[in-house]
KEKEBA-576408 format. One record per residue (C-alpha): residue in three letters; residue number from 0; x, z, y. Coordinates in steps of 0.05 Angstrom, whole numbers. Example, Ala and Ser with C-alpha at 12.3 -4.5 7.8 and 13.67 -1.06 7.14 Angstrom:
REM KEKEBA-576408
+------+-----+--------+--------+--------+
: code : pos :      x :      z :      y :
+------+-----+--------+--------+--------+
:  Ala :   0 :    246 :    156 :    -90 :
:  Ser :   1 :    273 :    143 :    -21 :
+------+-----+--------+--------+--------+
END
This chain:
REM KEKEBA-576408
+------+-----+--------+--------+--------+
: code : pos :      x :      z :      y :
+------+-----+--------+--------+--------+
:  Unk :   0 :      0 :      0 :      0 :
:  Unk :   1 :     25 :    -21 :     63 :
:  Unk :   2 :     31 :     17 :    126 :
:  Unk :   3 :     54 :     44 :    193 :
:  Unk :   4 :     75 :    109 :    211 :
:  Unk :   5 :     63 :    131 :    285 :
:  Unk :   6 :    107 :    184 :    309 :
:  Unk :   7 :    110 :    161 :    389 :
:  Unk :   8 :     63 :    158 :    440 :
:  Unk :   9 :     85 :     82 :    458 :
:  Unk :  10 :     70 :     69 :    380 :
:  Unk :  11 :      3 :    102 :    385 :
:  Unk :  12 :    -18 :     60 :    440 :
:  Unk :  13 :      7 :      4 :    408 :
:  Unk :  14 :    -36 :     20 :    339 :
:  Unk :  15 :    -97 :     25 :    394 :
:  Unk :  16 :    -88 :    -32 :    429 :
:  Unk :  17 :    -87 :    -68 :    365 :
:  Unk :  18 :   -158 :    -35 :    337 :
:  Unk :  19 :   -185 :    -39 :    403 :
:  Unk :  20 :   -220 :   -112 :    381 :
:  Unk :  21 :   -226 :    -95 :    315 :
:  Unk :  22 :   -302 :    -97 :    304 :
:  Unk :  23 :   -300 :    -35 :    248 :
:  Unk :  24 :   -243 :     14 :    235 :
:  Unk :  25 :   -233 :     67 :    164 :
:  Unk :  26 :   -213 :    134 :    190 :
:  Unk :  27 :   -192 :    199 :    153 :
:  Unk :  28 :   -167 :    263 :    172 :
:  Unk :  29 :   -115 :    313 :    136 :
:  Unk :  30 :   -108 :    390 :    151 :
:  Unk :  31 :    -64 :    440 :    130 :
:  Unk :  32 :   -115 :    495 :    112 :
:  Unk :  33 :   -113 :    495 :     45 :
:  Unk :  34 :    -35 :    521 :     43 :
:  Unk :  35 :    -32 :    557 :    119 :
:  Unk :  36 :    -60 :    599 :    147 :
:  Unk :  37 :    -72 :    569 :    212 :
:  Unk :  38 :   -112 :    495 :    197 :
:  Unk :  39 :    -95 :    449 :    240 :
:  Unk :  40 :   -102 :    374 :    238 :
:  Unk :  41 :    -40 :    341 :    210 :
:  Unk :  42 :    -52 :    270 :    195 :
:  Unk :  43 :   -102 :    214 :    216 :
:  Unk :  44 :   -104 :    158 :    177 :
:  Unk :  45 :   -143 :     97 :    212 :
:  Unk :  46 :   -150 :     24 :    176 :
:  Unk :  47 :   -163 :    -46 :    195 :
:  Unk :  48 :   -195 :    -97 :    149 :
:  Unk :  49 :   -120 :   -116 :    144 :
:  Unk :  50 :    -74 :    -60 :    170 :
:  Unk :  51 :    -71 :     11 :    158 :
:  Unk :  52 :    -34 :     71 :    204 :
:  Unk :  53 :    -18 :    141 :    190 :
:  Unk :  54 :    -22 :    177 :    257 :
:  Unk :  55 :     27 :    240 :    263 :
:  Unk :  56 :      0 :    306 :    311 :
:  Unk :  57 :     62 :    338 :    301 :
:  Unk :  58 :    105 :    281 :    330 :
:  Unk :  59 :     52 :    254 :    378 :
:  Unk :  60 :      9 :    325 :    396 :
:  Unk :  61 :    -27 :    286 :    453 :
:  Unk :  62 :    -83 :    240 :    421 :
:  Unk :  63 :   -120 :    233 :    475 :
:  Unk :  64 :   -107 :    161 :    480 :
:  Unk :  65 :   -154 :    155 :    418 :
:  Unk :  66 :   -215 :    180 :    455 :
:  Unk :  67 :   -233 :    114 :    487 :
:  Unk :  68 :   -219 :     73 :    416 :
:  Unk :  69 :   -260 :    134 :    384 :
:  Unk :  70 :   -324 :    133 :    430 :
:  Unk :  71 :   -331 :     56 :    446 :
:  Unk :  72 :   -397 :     39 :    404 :
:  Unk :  73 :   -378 :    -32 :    400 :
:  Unk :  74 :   -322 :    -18 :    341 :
:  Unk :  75 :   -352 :     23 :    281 :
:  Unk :  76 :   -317 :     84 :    250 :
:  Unk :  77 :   -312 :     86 :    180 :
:  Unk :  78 :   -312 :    160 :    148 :
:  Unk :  79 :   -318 :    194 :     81 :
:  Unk :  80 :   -357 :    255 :     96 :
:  Unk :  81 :   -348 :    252 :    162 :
:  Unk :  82 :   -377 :    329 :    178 :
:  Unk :  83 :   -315 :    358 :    167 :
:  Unk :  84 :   -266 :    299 :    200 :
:  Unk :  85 :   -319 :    305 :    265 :
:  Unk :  86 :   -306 :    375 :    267 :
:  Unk :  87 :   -225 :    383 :    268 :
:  Unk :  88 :   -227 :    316 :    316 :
:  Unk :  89 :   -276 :    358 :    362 :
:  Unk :  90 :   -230 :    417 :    361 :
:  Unk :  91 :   -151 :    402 :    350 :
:  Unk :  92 :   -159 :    342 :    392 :
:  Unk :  93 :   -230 :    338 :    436 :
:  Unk :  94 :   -239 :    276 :    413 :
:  Unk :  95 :   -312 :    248 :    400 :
:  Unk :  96 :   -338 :    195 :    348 :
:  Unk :  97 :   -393 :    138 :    367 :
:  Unk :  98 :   -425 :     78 :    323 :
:  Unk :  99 :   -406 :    120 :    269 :
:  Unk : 100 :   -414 :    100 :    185 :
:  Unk : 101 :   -401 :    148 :    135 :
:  Unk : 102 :   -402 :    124 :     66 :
:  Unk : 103 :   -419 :    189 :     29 :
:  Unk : 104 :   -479 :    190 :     74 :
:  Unk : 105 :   -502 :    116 :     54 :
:  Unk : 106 :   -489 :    132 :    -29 :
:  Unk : 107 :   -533 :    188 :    -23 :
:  Unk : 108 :   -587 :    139 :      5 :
:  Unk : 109 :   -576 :     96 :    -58 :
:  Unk : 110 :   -585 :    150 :   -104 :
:  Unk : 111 :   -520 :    172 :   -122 :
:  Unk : 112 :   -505 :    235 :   -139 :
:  Unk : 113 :   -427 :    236 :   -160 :
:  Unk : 114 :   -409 :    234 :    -84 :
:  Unk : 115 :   -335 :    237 :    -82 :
:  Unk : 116 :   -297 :    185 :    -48 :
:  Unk : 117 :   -266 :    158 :   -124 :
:  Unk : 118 :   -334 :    166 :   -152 :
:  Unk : 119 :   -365 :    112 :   -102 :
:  Unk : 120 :   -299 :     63 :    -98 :
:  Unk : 121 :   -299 :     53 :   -174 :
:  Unk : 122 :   -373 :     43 :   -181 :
:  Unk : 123 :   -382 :     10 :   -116 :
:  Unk : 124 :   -305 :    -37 :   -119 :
:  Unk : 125 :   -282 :    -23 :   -187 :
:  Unk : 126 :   -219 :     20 :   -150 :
:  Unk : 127 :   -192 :     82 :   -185 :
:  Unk : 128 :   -165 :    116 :   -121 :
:  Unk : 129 :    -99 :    169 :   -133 :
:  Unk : 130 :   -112 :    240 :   -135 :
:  Unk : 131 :    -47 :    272 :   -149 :
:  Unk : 132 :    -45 :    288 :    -68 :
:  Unk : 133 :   -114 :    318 :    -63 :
:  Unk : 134 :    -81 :    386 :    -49 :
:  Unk : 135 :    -20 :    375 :    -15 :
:  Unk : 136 :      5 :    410 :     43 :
:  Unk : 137 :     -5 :    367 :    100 :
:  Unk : 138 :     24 :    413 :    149 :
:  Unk : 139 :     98 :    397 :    114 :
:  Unk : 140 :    148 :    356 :    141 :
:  Unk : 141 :    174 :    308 :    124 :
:  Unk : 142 :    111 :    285 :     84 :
:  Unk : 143 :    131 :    245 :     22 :
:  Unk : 144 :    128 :    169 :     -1 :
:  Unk : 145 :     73 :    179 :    -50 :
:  Unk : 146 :     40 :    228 :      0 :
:  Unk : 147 :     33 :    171 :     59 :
:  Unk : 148 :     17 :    125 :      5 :
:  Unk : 149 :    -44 :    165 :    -14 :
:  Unk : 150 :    -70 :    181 :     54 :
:  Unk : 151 :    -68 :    103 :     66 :
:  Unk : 152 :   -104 :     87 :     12 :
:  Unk : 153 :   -165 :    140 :     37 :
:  Unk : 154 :   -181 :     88 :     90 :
:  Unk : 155 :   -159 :     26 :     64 :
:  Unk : 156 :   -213 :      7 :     28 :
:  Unk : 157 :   -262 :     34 :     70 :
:  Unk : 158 :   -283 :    -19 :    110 :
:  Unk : 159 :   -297 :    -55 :     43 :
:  Unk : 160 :   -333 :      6 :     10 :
:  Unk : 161 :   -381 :      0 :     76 :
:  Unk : 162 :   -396 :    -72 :     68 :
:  Unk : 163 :   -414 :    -63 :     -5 :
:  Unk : 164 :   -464 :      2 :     10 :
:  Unk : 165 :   -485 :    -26 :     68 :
:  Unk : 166 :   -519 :    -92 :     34 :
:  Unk : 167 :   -553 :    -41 :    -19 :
:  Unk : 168 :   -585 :     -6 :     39 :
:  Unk : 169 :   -607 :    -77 :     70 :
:  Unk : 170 :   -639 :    -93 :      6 :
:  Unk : 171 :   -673 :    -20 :     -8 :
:  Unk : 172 :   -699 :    -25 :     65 :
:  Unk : 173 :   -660 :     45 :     77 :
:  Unk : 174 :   -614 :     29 :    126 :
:  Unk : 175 :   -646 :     49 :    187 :
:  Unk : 176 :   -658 :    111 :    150 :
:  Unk : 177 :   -581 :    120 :    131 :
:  Unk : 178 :   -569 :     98 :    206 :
:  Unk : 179 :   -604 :    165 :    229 :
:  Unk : 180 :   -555 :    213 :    193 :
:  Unk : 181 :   -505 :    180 :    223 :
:  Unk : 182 :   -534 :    186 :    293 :
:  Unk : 183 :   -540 :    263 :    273 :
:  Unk : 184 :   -470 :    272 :    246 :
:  Unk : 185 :   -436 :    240 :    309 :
:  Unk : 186 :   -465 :    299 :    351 :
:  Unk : 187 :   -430 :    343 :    306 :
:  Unk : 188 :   -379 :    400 :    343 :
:  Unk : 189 :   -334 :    453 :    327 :
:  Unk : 190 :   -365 :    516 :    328 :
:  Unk : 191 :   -320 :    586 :    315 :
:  Unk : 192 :   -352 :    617 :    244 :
:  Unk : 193 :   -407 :    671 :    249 :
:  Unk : 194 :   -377 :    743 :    247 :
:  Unk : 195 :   -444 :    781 :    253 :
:  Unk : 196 :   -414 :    815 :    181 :
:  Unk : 197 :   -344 :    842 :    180 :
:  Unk : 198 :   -305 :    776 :    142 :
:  Unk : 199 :   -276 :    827 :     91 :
:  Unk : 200 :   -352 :    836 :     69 :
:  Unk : 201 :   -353 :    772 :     56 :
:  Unk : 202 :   -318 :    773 :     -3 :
:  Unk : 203 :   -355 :    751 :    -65 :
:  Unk : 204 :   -366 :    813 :   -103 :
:  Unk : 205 :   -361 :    865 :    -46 :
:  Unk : 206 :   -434 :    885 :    -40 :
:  Unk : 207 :   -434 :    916 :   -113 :
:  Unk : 208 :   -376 :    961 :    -89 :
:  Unk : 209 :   -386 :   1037 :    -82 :
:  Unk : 210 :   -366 :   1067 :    -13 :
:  Unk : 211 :   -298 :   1086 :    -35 :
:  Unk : 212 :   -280 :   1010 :    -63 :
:  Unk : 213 :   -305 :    981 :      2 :
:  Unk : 214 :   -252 :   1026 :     36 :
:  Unk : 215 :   -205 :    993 :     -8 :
:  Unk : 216 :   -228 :    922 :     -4 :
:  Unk : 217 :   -223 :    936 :     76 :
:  Unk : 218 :   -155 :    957 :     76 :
:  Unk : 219 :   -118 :    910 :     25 :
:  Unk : 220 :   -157 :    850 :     67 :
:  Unk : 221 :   -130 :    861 :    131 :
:  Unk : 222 :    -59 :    882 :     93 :
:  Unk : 223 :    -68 :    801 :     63 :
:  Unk : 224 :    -97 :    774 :    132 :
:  Unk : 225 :    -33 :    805 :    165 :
:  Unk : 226 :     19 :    774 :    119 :
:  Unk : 227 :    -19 :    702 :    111 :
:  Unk : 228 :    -14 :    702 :    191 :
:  Unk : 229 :     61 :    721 :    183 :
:  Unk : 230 :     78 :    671 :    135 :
:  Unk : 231 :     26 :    625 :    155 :
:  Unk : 232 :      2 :    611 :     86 :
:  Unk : 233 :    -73 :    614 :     61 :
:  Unk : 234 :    -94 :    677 :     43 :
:  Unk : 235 :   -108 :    661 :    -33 :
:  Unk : 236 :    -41 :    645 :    -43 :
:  Unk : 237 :    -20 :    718 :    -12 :
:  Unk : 238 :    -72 :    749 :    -60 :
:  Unk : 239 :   -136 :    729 :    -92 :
:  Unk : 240 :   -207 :    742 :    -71 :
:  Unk : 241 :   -212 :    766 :   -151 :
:  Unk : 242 :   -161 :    814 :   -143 :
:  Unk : 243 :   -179 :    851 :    -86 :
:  Unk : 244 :   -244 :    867 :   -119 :
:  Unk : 245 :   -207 :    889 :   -183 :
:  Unk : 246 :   -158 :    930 :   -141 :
:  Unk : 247 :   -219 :    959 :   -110 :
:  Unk : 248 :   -256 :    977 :   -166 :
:  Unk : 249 :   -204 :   1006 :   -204 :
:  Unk : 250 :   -146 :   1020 :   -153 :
:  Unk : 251 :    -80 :   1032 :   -187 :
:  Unk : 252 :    -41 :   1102 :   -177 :
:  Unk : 253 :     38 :   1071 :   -167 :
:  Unk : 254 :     70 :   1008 :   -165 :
:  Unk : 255 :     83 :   1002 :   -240 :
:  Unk : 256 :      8 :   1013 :   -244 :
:  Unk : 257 :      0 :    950 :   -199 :
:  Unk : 258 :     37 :    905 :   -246 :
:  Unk : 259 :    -23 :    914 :   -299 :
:  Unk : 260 :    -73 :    878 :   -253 :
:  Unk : 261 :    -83 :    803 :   -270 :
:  Unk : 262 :    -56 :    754 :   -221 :
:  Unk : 263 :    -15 :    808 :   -192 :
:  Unk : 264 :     54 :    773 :   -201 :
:  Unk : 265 :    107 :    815 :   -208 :
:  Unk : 266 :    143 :    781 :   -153 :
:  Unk : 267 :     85 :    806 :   -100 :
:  Unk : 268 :     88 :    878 :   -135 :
:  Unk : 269 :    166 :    868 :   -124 :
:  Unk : 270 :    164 :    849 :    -51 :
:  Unk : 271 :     97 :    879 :    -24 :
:  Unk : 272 :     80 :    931 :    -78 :
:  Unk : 273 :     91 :    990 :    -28 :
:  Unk : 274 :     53 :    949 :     25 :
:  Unk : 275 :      1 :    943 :    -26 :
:  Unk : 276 :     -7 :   1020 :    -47 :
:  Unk : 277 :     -2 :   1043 :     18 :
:  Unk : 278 :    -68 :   1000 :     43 :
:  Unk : 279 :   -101 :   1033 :    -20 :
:  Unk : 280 :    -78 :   1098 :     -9 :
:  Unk : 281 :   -102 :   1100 :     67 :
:  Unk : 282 :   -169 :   1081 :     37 :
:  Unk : 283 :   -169 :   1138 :    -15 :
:  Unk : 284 :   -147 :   1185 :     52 :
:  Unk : 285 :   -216 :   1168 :     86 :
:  Unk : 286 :   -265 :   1228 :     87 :
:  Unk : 287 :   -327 :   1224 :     47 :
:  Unk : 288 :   -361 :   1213 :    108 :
:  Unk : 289 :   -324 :   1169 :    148 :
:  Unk : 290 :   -332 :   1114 :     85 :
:  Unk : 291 :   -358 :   1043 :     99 :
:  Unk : 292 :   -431 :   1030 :     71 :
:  Unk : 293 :   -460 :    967 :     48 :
:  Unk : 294 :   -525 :    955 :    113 :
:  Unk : 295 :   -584 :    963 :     90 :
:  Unk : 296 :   -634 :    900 :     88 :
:  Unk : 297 :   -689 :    889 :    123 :
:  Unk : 298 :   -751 :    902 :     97 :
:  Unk : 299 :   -783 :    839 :     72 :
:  Unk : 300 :   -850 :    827 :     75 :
:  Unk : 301 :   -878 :    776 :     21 :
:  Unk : 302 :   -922 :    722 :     45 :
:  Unk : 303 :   -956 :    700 :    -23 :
:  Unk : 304 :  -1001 :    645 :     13 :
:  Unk : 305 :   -934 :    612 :     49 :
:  Unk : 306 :   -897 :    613 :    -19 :
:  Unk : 307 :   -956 :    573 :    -47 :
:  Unk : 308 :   -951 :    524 :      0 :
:  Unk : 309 :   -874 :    519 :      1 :
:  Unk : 310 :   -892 :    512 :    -72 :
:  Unk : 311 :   -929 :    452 :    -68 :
:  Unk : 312 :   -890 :    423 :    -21 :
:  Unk : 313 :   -833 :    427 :    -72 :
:  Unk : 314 :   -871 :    388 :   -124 :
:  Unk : 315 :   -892 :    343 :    -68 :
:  Unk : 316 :   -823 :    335 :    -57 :
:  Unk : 317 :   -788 :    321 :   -120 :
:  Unk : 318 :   -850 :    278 :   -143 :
:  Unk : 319 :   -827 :    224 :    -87 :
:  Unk : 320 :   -759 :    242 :    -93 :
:  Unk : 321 :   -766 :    205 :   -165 :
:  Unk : 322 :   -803 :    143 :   -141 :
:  Unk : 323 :   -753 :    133 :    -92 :
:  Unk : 324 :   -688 :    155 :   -144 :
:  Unk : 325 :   -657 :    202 :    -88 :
:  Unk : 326 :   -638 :    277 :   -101 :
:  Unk : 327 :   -696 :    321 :    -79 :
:  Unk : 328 :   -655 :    367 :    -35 :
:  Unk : 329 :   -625 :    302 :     -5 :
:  Unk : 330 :   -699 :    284 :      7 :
:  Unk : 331 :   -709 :    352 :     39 :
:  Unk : 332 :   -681 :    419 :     34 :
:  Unk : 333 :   -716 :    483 :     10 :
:  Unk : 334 :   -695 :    510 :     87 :
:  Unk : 335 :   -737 :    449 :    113 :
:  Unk : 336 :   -796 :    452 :     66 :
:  Unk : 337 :   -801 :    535 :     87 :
:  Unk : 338 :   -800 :    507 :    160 :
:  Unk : 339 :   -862 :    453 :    145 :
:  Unk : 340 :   -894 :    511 :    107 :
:  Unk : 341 :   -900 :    556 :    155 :
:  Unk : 342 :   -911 :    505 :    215 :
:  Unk : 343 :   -970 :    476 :    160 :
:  Unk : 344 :   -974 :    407 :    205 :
:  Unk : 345 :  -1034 :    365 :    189 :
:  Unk : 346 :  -1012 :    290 :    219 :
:  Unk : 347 :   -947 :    251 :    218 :
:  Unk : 348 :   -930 :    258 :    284 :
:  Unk : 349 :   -934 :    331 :    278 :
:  Unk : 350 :   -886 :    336 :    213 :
:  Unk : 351 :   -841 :    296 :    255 :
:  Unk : 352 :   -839 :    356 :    310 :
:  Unk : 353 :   -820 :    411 :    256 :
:  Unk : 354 :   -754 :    434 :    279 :
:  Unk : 355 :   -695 :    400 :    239 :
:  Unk : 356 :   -745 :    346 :    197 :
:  Unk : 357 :   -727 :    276 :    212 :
:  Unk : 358 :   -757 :    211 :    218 :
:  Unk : 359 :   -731 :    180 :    161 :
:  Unk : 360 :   -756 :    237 :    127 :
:  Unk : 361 :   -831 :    235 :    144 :
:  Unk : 362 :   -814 :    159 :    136 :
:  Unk : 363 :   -801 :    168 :     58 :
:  Unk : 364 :   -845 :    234 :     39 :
:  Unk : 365 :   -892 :    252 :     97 :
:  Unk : 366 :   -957 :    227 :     70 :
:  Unk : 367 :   -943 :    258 :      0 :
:  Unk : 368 :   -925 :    333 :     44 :
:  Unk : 369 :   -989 :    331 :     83 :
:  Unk : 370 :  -1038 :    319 :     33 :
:  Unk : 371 :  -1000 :    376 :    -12 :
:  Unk : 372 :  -1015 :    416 :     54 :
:  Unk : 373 :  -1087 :    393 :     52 :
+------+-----+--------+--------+--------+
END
């Protein structure tokens, strides 16, 4: 696979002067966040129907010259599942996305189900794409042959991967439908995750702890958040999620006592061990009183009469979703269907105004909704 590396600003504007008149573009995005701590966009890969560039942020840090290429509706932007790409283009680099086709978005709308970028190429071109790099660390540098090669075959065959979905969607009459997720996923920002719950309760497992383990599972995370910030390395690969629980449920008394834990290397217990048992041992200092507690949930009231209907909505739903050979919670969520259940609209035009539905969505299961309404 052929390709240019651009590690200047005069060969960035170069690369955009020469997609400026293209009439579509592939683009791709690479972050570091599953090795670092700190994600941060570290490769964009953008493709011609015949040329293909791997775009550097740590040698060129200013992209702004991409925001005019990136926003001009007359050249179309080629993505992959394109909510994540939007996202670290909104925030490492304020850059925007117009006339915008993502081709996990248009498979869905064909029925598929096996959405990955390799599923669709081989079914859709016959391509077996390379996966060895799927978890690479981006952030390194200097990124390897076969690494490049791999991130310039993400967009490479993009633009052909859109002509080839977008006929089926011609054909199916779904296009316009497809169009209107796109529309939707251009407006999509960067917004900073919701802490309304401490993060360490967010661990999977936490909320069958007793007061004393969530003392524990507080301390050991912010000991792990401290050293993945340090080293800048992902916090599963300081410690796993799985072993803070297990350290919390059944917290070792010494360090030799660590080294029976699974996944605890004995590498960690020989370079953090006393890190490690002094976090647990600040935890098992904490008067009885002064222990974290789980918040109680609000008291739910059942509504039988809007479970019915959410009910028959469902049916509703995955009855059409099978004439039309889509995914029912493609077709429309159970979050969605809760929302038309409780605003019970009784015409189209009122469906259309229940907060998150969309056209295409009344378009291809409104009528069968409202009469299971009725």
């Amino acid at each position: 696979m052929e390709y240019e590396y651009i590690d200047s600003p005069e060969r960035l504007r170069d690369t955009i002067q020469r997609l400026r008149n293209e009439p579509l573009i592939g683009a791709d995005t690479e972050a570091a966040g599953y090795h670092r701590y700190f994600d941060r966009l570290s490769l964009v890969q953008l493709s011609s129907r015949s040329e293909n560039f791997l775009i550097d942020p740590q040698a060129v840090p200013d992209l702004a010259p991409l925001a005019e290429l990136f926003a001009d509706p007359g050249v179309e932007k080629i993505f992959h599942d394109a909510d994540y790409d939007v996202r670290i283009l909104d925030r490492d680099a304020g850059l925007a996305i117009a006339n915008l086709f993502d081709t996990q978005v248009a498979a869905a709308f064909l029925g598929e189900r096996s959405l990955g970028l390799g599923n669709i190429a081989e079914k859709y071109l016959g391509l077996k794409l390379p996966k060895e790099h799927q978890r690479a660390d981006w952030g390194e540098r200097p990124l390897t042959e076969g690494m490049k090669q791999y991130a310039a075959t993400d967009t490479a065959h993009l633009p052909a991967l859109r002509d080839r979905l977008r006929d089926e969607l011609v054909k199916l009459g779904r296009l316009h439908w497809a169009e209107e997720e796109f529309r939707r996923r251009e407006g999509t920002r960067f917004s900073e995750p919701d802490e309304s719950r401490e993060a360490w309760m967010k661990v999977k497992g936490a909320r069958d702890l007793p007061p004393r383990g969530l003392a524990i599972l507080r301390e050991l995370y912010e000991w792990r958040e401290g050293v993945a910030r340090e080293q800048d390395r992902a916090t599963f690969r300081v410690l796993g999620n799985q072993q803070l629980i297990e350290l919390s449920v059944n917290p070792p008394t010494s360090i030799g006592g660590l080294k029976g834990v699974s996944g605890v290397s004995t590498g960690l217990v020989d370079r953090r061990g006393r890190d490690i048992m002094a976090a647990i041992n600040r935890a098992l200092a904490i008067p009885e009183d002064e222990l974290p507690r789980w918040p109680r949930s609000p008291r739910w009231e059942r509504d039988v009469e809007l479970e019915a209907r959410v009910e028959a909505l469902k049916d509703a739903r995955n009855r059409r979703a099978d004439q039309l050979g889509l995914d029912p919670g493609f077709v429309m969520s159970r979050a969605q269907l809760e929302e038309v259940g409780r605003a019970r609209p009784q015409t189209l035009d009122a469906l259309t105004a229940v907060s998150g539905v969309r056209r295409w969505q009344v378009e291809a299961a409104g009528e069968a909704l409202l009469k299971a309404l009725r």
